[in-house]
C-alpha positions as CSV (number, residue, x, y, z in Angstrom):
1,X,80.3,90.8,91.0
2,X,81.4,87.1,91.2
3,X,85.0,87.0,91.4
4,X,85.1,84.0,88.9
5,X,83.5,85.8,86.2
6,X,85.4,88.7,86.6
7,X,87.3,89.1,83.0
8,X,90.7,91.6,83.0
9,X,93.5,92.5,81.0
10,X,96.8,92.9,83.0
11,X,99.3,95.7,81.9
12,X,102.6,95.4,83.3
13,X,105.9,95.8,81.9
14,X,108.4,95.9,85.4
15,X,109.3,93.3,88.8
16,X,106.9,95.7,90.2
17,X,103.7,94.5,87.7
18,X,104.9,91.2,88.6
19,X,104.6,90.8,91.8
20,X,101.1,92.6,91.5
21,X,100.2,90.4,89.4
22,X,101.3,87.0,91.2
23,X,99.4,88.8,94.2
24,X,96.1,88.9,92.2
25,X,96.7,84.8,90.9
26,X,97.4,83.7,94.4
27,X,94.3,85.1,95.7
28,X,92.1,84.0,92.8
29,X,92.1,86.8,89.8
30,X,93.5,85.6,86.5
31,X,93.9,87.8,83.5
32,X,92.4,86.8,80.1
33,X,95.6,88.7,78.6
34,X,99.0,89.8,79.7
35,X,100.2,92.9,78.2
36,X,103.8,92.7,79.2
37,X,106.0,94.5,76.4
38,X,105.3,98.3,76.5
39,X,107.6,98.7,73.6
40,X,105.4,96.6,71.3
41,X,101.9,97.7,69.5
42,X,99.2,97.2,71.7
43,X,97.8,93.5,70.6
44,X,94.1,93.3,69.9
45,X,92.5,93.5,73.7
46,X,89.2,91.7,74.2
47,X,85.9,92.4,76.1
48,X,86.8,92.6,79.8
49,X,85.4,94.2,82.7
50,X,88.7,95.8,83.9
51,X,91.9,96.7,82.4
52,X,94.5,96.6,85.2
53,X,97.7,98.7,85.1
54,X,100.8,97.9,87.6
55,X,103.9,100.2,86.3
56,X,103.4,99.6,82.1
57,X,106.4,101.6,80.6
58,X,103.3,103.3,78.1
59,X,100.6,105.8,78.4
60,X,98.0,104.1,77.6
61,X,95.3,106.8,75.3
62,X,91.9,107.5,76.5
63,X,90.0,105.2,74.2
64,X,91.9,102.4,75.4
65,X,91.2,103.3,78.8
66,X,87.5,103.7,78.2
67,X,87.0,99.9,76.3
68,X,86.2,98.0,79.9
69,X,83.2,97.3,80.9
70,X,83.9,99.1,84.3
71,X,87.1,101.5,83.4
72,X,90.7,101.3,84.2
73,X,92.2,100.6,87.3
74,X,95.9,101.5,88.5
75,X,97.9,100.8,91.2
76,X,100.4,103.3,92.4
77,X,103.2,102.8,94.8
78,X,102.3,106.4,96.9
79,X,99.4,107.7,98.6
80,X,98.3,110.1,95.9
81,X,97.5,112.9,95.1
82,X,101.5,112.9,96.5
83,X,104.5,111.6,94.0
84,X,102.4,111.5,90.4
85,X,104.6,110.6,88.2
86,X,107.4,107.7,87.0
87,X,109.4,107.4,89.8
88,X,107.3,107.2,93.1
89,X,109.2,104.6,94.7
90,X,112.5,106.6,94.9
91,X,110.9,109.4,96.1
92,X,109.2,107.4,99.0
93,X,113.1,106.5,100.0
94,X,114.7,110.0,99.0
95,X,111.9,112.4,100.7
96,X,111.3,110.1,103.3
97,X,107.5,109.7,102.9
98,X,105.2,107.6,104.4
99,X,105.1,104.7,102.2
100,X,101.5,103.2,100.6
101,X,99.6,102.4,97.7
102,X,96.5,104.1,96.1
103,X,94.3,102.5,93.6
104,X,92.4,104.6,91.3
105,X,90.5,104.6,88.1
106,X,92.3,105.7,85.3
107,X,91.5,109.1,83.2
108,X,93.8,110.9,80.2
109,X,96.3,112.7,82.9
110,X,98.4,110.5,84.6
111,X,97.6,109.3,88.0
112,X,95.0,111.6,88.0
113,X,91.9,109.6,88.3
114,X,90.0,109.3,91.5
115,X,91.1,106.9,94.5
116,X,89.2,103.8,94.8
117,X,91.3,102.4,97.8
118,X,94.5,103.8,99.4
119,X,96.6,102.2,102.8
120,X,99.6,103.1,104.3
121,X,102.1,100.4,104.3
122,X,104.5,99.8,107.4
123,X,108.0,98.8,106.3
124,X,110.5,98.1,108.8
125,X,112.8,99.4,108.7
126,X,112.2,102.3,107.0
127,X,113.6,103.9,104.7
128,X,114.9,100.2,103.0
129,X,116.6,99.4,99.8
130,X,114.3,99.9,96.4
131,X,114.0,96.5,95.5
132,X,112.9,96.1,99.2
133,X,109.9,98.5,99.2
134,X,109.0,97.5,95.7
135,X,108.0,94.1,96.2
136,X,106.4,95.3,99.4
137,X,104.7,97.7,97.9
138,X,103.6,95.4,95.0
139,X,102.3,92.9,96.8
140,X,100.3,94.9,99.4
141,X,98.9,96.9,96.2
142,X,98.0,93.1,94.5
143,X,96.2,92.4,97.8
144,X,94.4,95.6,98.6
145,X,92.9,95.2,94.8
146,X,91.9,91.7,95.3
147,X,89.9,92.7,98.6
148,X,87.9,94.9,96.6
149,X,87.6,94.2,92.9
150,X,84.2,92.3,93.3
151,X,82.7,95.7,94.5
152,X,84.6,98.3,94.6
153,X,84.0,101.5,96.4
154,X,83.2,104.8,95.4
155,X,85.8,106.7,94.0
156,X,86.7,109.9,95.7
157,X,88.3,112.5,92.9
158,X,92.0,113.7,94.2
159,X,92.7,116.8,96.1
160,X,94.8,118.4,93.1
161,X,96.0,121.1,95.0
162,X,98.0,118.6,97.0
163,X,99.3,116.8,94.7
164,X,103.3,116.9,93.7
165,X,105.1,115.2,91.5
166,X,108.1,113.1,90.4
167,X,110.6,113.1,87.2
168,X,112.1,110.5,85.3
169,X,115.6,109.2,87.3
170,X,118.6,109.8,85.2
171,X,121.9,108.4,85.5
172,X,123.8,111.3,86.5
173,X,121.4,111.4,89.5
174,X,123.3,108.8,91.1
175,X,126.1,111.3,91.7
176,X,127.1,111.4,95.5
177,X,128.2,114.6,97.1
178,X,130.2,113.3,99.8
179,X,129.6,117.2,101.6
180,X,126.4,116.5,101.6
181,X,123.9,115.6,104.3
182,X,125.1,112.2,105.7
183,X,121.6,110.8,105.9
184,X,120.3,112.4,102.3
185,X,123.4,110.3,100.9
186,X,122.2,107.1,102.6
187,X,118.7,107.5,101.0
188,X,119.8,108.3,97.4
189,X,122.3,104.5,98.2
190,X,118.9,103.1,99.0
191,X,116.7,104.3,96.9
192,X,119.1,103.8,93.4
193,X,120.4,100.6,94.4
194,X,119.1,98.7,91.0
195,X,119.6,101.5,88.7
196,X,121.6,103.9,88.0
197,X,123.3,103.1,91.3
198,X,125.4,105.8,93.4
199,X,128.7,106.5,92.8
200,X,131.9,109.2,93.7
201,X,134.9,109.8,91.7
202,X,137.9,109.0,94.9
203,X,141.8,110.6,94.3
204,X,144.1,108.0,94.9
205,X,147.3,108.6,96.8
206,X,149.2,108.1,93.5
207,X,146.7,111.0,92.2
208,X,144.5,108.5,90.3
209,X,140.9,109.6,90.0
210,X,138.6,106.4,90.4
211,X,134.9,106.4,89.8
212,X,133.4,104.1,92.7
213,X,130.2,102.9,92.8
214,X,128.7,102.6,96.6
215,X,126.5,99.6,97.1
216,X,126.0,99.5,100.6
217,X,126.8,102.4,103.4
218,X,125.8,103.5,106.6
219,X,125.8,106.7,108.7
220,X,127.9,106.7,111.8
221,X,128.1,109.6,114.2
222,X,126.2,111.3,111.8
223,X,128.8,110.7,108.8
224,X,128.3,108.8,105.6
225,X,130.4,105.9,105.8
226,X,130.5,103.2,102.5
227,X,130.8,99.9,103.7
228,X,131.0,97.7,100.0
229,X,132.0,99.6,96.9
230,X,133.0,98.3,93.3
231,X,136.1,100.9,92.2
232,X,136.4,101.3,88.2
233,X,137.3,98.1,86.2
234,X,137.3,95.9,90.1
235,X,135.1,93.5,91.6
236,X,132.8,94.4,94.6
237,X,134.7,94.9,97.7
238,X,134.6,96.3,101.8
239,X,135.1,99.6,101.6
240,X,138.3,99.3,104.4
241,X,139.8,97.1,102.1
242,X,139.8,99.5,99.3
243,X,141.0,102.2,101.3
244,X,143.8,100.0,102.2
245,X,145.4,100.0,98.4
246,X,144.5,103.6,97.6
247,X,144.2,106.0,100.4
């Protein structure tokens, strides 16, 4: 297929779709429609030969899917069949998983289709913060898709017996437990750094009790250690210093 006659709609409703998608422009491939508000009806999509789905906020239904001349592609931030599901790039960080991106063409279960292409992604170092290994991730996944969306490869169905799988993060999920393994506590810093953020609830020496929200931290002889923190109703601040007034 010529890659200048290729025709695709882009579906992308997060930082992550958007750095796939400025991959796919720099290295040629322009959409004849960005769908970029999941919380909107679907417009009226044209003829194309591809739709092309980078972390849309909406499950798209089978006969959507099916409209393209050559299916639905999607590109997922883990090397499925591991970490189906909407939070793949928190898991990478909290489970400590190899990081990569699969692309595969869509079917009704999510990110169940077969793998067109899949590569492991070296990010040093590893694990990072989220918005870190997202754009990496995005990016590679925007240039692995452009190296083979003018023919693509057979797909190969997913070993289901392998696959796991990842839940929705909510914001209580950001709670540290400061007894905790040192280096679990680091990853959960890492890999919730945009949202909801981590956070422990501190008992001043006046016998205040202080939510504190933990943006950066480190481990140090094997101890979880925050190093800049933002206390209740204060302005980001080291960690020492805060200790300083309160401890």
């Amino acid at each position: 297929m010529n890659q200048s006659n290729i025709k695709f709609v882009f579906f992308g409703s997060s930082r992550f779709s958007e750095f796939v998608l400025s991959e796919l422009e720099s290295n040629g491939y322009s959409p004849i429609l960005k769908v970029t508000d999941a919380k909107a009806p679907l417009p009226e999509l044209p003829e194309a030969d591809f739709f092309i789905v980078a972390s849309f906020g909406k499950i798209l239904p089978e006969k959507v899917l099916g409209r393209p001349r050559f299916g639905s592609l999607n590109i997922h931030p883990s090397l499925l069949p591991e970490l189906r599901g909407p939070s793949p790039i928190q898991n990478l960080i909290l489970q400590d998983k190899t990081p990569g991106v699969t692309i595969i063409k869509m079917d009704k279960q999510m990110d169940h289709g077969p793998i067109i292409a899949q590569e492991k992604i070296s990010i040093e170092p590893w694990p990072d913060y989220y918005e870190v290994v997202e754009e990496k991730l995005a990016k590679a996944g925007g240039k692995l898709l452009s190296s083979i969306l003018p023919e693509l490869p057979h797909p190969i169905p997913q070993e289901d017996l392998q696959a796991t799988y990842c839940k929705f993060i909510k914001k209580e999920d950001g709670l540290l437990n400061l007894e905790e393994d040192a280096d679990k506590n680091l990853r959960k810093v890492l890999a919730y750094n945009i949202w909801p953020e981590t956070y422990f609830y501190f008992t001043t020496k006046m016998g205040k009790e202080v939510r504190v929200v933990v943006k950066n931290a480190q481990v140090e002889s094997g101890k979880f250690v925050p190093t800049r923190v933002i206390p209740a109703g204060k302005k980001e601040m080291d960690w020492q210093d805060f200790l300083r007034g309160n401890a």
